[in-house]
Backbone as numpy.savetxt, mean C-alpha at the origin, in Angstrom:
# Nx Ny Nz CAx CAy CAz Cx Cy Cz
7.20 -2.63 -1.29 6.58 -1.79 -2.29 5.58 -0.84 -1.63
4.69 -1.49 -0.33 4.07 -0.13 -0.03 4.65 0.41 0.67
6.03 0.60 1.35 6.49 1.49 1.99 7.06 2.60 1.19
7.61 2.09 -0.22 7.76 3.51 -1.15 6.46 3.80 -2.01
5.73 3.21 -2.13 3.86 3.55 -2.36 3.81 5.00 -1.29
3.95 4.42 -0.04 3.53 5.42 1.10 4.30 6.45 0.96
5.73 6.46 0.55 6.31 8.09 0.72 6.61 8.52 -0.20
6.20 7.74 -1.55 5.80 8.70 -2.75 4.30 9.44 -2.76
3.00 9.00 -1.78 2.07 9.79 -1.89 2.34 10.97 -1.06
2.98 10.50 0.42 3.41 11.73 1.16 4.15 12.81 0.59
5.42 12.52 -0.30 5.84 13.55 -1.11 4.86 14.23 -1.86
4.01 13.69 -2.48 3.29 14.13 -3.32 2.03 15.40 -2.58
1.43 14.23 -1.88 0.47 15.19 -1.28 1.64 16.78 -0.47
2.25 16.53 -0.03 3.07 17.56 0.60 3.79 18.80 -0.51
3.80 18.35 -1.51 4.41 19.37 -2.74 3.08 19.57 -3.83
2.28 19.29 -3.12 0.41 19.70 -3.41 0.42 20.58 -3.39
0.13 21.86 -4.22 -1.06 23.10 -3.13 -2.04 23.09 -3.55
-2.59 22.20 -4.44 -4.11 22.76 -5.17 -4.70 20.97 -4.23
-6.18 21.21 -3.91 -6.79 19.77 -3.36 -6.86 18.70 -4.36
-6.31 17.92 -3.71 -6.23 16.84 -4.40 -7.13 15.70 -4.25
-8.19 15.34 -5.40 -8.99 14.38 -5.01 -8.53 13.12 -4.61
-8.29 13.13 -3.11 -7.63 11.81 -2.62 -7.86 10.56 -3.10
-8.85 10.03 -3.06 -8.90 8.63 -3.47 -8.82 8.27 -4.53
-9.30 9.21 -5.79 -8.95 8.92 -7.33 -7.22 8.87 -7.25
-6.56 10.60 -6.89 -4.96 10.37 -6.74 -4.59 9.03 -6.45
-5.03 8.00 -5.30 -4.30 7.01 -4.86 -4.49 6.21 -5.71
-5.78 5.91 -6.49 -5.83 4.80 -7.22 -5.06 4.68 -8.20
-5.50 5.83 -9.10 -4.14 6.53 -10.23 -2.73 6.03 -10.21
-2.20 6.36 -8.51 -1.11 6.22 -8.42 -0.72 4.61 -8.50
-1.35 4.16 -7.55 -1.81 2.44 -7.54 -1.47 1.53 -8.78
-2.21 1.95 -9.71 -2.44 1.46 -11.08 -0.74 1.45 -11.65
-0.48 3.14 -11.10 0.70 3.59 -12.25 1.91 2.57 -11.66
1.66 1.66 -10.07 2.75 1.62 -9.45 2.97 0.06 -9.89
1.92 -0.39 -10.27 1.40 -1.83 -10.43 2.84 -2.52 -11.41
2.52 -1.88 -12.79 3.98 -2.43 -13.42 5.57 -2.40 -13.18
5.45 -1.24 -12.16 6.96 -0.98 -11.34 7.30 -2.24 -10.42
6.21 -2.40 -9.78 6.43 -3.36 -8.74 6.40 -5.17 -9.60
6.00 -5.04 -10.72 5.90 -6.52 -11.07 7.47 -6.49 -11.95
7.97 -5.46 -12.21 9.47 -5.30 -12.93 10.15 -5.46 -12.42
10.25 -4.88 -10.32 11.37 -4.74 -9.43 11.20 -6.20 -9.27
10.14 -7.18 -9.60 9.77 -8.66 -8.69 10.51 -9.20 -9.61
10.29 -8.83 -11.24 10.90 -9.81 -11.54 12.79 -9.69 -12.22
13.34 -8.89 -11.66 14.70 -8.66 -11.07 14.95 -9.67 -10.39
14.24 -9.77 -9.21 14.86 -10.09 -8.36 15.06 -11.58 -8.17
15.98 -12.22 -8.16 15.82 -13.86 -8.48 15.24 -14.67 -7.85
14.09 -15.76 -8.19 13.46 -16.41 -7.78 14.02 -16.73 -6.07
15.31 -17.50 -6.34 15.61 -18.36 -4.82 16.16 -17.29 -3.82
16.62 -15.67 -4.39 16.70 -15.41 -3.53 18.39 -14.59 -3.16
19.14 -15.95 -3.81 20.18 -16.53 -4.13 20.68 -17.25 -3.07
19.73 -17.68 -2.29 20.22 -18.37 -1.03 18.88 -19.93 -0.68
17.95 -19.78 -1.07 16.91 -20.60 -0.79 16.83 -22.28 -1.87
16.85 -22.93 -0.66 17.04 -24.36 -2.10 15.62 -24.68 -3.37
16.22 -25.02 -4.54 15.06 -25.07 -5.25 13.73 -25.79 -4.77
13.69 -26.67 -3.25 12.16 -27.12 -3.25 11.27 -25.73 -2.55
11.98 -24.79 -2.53 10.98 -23.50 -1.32 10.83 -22.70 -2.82
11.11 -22.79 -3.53 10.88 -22.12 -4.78 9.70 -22.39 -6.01
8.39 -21.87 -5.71 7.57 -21.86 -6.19 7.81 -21.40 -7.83
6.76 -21.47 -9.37 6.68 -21.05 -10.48 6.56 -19.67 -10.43
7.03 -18.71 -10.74 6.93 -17.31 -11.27 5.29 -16.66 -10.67
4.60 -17.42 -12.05 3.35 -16.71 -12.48 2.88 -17.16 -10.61
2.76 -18.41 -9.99 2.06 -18.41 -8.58 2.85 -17.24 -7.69
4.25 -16.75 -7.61 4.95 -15.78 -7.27 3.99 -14.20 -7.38
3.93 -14.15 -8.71 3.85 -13.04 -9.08 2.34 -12.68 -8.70
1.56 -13.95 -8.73 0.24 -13.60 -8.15 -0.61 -13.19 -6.97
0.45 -13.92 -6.06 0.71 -13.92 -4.90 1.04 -12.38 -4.26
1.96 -11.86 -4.84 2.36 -10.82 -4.58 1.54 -9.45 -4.69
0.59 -9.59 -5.88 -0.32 -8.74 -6.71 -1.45 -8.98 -5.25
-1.48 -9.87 -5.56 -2.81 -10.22 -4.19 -2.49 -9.38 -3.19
-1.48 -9.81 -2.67 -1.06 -8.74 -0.84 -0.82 -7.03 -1.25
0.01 -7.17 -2.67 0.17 -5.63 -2.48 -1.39 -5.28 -2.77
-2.45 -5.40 -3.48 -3.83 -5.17 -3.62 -4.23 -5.17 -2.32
-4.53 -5.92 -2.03 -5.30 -6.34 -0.47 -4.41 -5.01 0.60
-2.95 -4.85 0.57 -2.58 -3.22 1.45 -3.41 -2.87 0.86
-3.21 -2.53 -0.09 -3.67 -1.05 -0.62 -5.09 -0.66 -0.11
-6.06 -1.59 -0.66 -7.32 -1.21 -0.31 -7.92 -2.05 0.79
-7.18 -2.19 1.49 -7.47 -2.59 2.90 -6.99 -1.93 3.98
-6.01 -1.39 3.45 -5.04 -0.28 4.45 -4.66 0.57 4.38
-4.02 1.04 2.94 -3.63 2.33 2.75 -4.21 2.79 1.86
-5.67 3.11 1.19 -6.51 3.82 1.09 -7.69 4.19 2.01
-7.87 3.07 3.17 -8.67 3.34 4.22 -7.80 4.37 5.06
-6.91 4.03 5.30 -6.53 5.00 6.28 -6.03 6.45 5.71
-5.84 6.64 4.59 -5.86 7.98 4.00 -7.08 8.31 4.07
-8.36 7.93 3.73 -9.53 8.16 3.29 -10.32 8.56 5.46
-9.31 7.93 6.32 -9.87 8.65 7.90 -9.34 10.23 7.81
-8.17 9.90 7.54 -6.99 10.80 7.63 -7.34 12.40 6.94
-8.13 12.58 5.64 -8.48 13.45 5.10 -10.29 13.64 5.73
-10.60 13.23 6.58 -11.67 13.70 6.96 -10.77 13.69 8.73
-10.15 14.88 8.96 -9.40 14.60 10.05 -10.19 14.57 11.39
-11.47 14.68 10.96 -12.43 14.86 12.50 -13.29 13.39 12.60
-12.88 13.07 11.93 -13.57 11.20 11.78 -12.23 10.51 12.44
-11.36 10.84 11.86 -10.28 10.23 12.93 -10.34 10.62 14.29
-10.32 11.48 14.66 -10.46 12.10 15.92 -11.55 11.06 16.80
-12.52 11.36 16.17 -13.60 10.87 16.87 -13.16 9.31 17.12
-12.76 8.81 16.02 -12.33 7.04 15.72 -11.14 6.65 17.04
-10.51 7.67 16.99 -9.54 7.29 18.18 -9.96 7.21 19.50
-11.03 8.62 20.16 -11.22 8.53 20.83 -12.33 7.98 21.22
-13.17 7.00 20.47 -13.97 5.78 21.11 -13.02 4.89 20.94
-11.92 4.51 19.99 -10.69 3.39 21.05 -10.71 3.54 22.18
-10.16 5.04 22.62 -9.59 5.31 23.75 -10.21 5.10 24.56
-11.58 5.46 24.43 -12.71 5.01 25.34 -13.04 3.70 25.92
-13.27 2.85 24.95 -13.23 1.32 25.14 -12.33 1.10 25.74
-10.52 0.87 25.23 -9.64 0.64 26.22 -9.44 1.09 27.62
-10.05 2.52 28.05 -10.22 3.01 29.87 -11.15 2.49 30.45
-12.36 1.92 29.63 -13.16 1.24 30.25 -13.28 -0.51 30.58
């Protein structure tokens, strides 16, 4: 789910021309993506169609589970790193004290 999260904002931001307040856009989008992703989960059949019923947890611990990690990307990873990314001289700088540390 965040890999089409990620290249539906890239489409988006890219067929942009007016500025787009980044971090509200992502959340927005976030929110809007939230019930897509709990619809595609629950398609998809519990076991798998291959996994025996003891590896097969209840739904709702499933579904919570899932909400948790895709949350935790999001604003652990892919709103931080959009949020370097649009200040492109904070990245810059961010890389090159990596770079620094690692030659030294």
């Amino acid at each position: 789910m965040c890999v089409l999260y990620l290249f539906v904002v890239t489409i988006a931001f890219r067929l942009s021309r007016a500025h787009i307040r980044t971090a509200a856009f992502l959340t927005r989008l976030f929110l809007a993506s939230l019930p897509v992703a709990v619809a595609l989960y629950l398609l998809t059949p519990g076991d798998l169609g291959f996994l025996p019923p003891s590896l097969v947890e209840p739904r709702v611990i499933e579904i919570s589970f899932f909400l948790f990690l895709y949350s935790s990307l999001f604003f652990g990873g892919i709103l931080q790193v959009y949020g370097l990314t649009d200040r492109g001289f904070s990245l810059r700088i961010s890389i090159d004290i990596t770079n620094r540390r690692m030659a030294a």
